[in-house]
C-alpha positions in Angstrom: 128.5 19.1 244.4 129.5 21.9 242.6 132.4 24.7 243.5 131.6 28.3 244.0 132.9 29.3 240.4 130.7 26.8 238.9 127.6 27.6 240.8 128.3 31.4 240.1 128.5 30.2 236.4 125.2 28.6 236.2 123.6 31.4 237.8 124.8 34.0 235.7 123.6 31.9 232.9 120.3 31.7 233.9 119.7 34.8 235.0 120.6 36.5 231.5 118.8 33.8 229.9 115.8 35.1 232.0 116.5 38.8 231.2 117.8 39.8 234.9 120.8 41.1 235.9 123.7 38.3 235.3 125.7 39.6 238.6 122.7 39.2 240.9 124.3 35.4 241.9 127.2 36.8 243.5 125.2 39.1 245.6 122.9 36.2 246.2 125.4 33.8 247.3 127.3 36.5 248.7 125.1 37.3 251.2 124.3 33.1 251.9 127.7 32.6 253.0 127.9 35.7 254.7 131.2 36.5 252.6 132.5 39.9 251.2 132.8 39.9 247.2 136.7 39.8 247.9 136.3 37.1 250.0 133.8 34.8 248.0 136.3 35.4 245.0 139.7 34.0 246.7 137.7 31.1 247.4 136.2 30.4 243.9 137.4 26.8 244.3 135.8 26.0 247.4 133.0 23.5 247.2 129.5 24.5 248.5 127.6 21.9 250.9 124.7 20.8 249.1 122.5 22.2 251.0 124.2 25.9 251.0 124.0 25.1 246.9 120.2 24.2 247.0 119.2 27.4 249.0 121.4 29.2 246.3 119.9 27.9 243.2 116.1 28.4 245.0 117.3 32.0 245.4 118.7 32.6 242.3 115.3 31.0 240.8 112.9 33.5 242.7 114.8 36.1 241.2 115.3 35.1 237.7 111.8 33.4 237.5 109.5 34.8 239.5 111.1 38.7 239.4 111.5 38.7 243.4 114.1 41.4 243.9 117.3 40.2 245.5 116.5 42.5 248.2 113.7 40.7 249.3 115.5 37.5 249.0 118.3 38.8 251.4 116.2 41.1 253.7 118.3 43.6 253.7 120.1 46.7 251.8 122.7 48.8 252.7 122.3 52.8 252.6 125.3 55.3 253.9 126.8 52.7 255.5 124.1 50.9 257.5 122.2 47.7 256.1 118.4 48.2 256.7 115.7 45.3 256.6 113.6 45.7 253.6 110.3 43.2 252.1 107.7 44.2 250.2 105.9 46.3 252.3 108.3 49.3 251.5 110.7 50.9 248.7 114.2 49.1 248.4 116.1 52.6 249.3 118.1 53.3 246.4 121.4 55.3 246.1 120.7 58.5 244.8 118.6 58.9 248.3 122.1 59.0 249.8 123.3 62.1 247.8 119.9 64.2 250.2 120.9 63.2 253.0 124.5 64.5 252.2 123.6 67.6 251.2 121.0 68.2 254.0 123.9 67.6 256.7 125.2 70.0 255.0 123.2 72.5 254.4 122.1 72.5 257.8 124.9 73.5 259.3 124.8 76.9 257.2 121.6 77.6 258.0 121.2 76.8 261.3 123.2 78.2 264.5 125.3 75.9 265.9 123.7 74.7 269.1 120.1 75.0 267.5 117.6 72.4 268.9 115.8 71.8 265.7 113.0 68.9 264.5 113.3 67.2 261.2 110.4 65.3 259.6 110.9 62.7 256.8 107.5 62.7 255.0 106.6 59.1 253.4 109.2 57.2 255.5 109.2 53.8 253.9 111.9 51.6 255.7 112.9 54.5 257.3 116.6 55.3 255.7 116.2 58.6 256.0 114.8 59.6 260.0 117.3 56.6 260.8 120.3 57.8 259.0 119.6 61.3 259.7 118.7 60.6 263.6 122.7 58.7 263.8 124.3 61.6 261.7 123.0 64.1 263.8 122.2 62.4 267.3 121.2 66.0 268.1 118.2 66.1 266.1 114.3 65.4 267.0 113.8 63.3 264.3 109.5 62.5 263.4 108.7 59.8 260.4 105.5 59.9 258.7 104.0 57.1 256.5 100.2 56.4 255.5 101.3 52.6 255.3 101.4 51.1 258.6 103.1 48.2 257.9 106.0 50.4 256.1 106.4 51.8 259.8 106.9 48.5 261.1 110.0 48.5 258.6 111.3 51.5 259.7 110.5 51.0 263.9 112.4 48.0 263.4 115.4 49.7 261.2 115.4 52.4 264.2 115.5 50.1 267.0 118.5 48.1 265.2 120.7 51.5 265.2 119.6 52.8 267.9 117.9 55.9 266.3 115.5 57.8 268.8 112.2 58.4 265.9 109.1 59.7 266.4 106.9 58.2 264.5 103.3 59.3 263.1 101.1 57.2 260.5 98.8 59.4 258.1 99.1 60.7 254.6 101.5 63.1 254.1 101.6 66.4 256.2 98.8 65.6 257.7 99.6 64.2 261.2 101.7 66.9 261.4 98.7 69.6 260.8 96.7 67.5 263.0 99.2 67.8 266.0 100.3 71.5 265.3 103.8 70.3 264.9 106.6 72.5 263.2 109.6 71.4 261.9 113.1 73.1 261.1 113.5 70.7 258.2 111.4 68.8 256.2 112.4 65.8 253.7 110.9 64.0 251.6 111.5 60.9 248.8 107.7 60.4 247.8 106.5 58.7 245.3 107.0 60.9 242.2 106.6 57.7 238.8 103.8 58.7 236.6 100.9 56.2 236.1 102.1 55.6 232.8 104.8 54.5 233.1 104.5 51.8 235.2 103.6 50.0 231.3 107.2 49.8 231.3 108.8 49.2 234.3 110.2 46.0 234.9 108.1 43.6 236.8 110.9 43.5 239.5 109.7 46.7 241.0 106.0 46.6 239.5 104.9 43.6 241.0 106.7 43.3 244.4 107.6 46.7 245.6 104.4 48.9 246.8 102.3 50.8 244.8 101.6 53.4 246.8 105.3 54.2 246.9 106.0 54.5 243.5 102.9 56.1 241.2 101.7 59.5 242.0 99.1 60.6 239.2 99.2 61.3 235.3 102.4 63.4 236.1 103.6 61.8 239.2 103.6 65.3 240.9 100.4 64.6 242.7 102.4 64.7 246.7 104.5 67.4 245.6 101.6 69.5 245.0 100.1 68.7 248.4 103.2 69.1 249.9 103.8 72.3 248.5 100.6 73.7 249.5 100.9 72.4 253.1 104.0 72.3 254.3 103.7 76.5 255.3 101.5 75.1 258.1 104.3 73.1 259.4 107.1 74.9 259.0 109.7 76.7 261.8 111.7 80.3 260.2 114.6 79.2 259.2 113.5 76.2 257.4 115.2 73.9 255.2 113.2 71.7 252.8 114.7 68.8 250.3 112.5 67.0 248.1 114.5 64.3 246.0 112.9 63.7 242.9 112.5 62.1 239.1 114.3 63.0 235.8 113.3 65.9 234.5 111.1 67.2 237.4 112.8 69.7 239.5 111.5 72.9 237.0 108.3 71.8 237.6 108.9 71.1 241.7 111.1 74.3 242.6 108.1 76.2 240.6 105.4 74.3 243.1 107.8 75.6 246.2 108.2 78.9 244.7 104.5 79.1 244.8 103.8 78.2 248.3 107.0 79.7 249.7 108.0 82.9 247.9 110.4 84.4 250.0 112.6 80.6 249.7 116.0 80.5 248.0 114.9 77.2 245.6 117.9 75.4 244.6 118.0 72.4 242.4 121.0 69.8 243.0 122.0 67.8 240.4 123.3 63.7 241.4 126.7 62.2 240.7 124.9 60.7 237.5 124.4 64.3 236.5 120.6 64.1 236.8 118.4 66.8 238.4 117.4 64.4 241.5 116.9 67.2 244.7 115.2 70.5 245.4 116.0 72.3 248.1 114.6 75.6 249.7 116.2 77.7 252.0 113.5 79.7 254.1 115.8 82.1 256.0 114.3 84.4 259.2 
């Protein structure tokens, strides 16, 4: 038997030895007993049934051992205040995503008339964080989600259907399905996959080896899907139009100047995150 403290000792031991994060056990064991952090700490010396503890220390092992991120362990993440199933199928949706959808609510509601029945597209869906969020932020959208992996929209159908979001979705790469349909939208959003190849030499194994592929890398630059969004998304795209791309460090000169090409009349705007890091571009396209 051992108590909470201890086990949460051991596993923070382990894990540093193993070169992962020391604090994953308490969101490990938090999410095993179903307990807040403030909760799991008042009861430090509670002891855990042995087999609550064995499930805990096979957890904390597929994470420290094997690199399995503690999202996959738990099956879920939370993002702007909704918990989402994720596995490997998908990105784990990360927190600077939560800064565009901030500022599209609300840059939407200066661009837009109030009252305005208007179609949003999220481009590259993954498990869906951002049509689902956006579609219970703004019930009053028509919210579509595109994604070329169809097992990604299996995520996201069942993240939608869990908070009762109303999505459309579409499987195809990138613009495409909407091109295909002759579907325009009022706003168009995008997190696509934007890591150059070459650094994926790098990258911990934690994301290289159980998060997909086809998410992260996008070419030598990793600007490949902003180029072809760029250069499509006039097909698809209502006047007034707002666009928001989030992207990498260090890439929104190189992003806005792709918009500016496509779209010359757009006001281009890059929004720096609370880290102070150049993470969205936006363009306004007015009437």
């Amino acid at each position: 038997m051992m108590k909470i403290y201890e086990a949460l000792k051991w596993a923070s031991s382990f894990l540093r030895e193993k070169g992962r994060d020391e604090n994953a056990g308490e969101w490990l064991l938090m999410a095993q007993l179903g307990k807040s952090r403030a909760q799991m700490l008042a009861s430090m010396q509670d002891e855990l049934p042995a087999l609550v503890l064995e499930q805990f220390q096979e957890s904390v092992h597929k994470h420290g051992l094997e690199a399995v991120p503690i999202q996959h362990i738990i099956g879920s993440e939370e993002f702007y205040g909704r918990t989402f199933a994720v596995n490997g199928d998908c990105l784990i949706p990360r927190p600077e995503t939560e800064e565009l959808i901030y500022h599209t609510i609300e840059k939407q509601k200066k661009l837009f008339a109030a009252g305005t029945s208007l179609t949003l597209a999220d481009i590259g869906t993954g498990s869906g964080i951002i049509a689902v969020t956006l579609g219970c932020e703004l019930p009053e959208l028509s919210v579509l989600a595109v994604d070329l992996s169809v097992k990604a929209l299996e995520v996201a159908k069942k993240n939608a259907a869990a908070h009762g979001a109303q999505i459309r979705f579409l499987q195809g790469n990138l613009l495409d399905p909407l091109i295909e349909k002759g579907q325009k939208v009022d706003i168009l959003l995008s997190n696509p996959p934007y890591i150059p190849e070459s650094d994926r030499e790098w990258m911990s194994e934690v994301v290289t080896h159980h998060e997909p592929s086809m998410a992260l890398f996008a070419g030598e630059d990793g600007l490949d899907c902003y180029r072809e969004l760029a250069a499509k998304m006039p097909a698809v795209l209502n006047r007034p139009a707002l666009v928001g791309f989030e992207v990498g460090a260090g890439q929104s000169e190189s992003v806005a100047a792709l918009i500016k090409a496509s779209l010359p009349d757009a006001e281009v705007d890059i929004v720096f995150d609370i880290n102070g890091k150049d993470r969205m571009v936006f363009a306004e396209i007015k009437e």
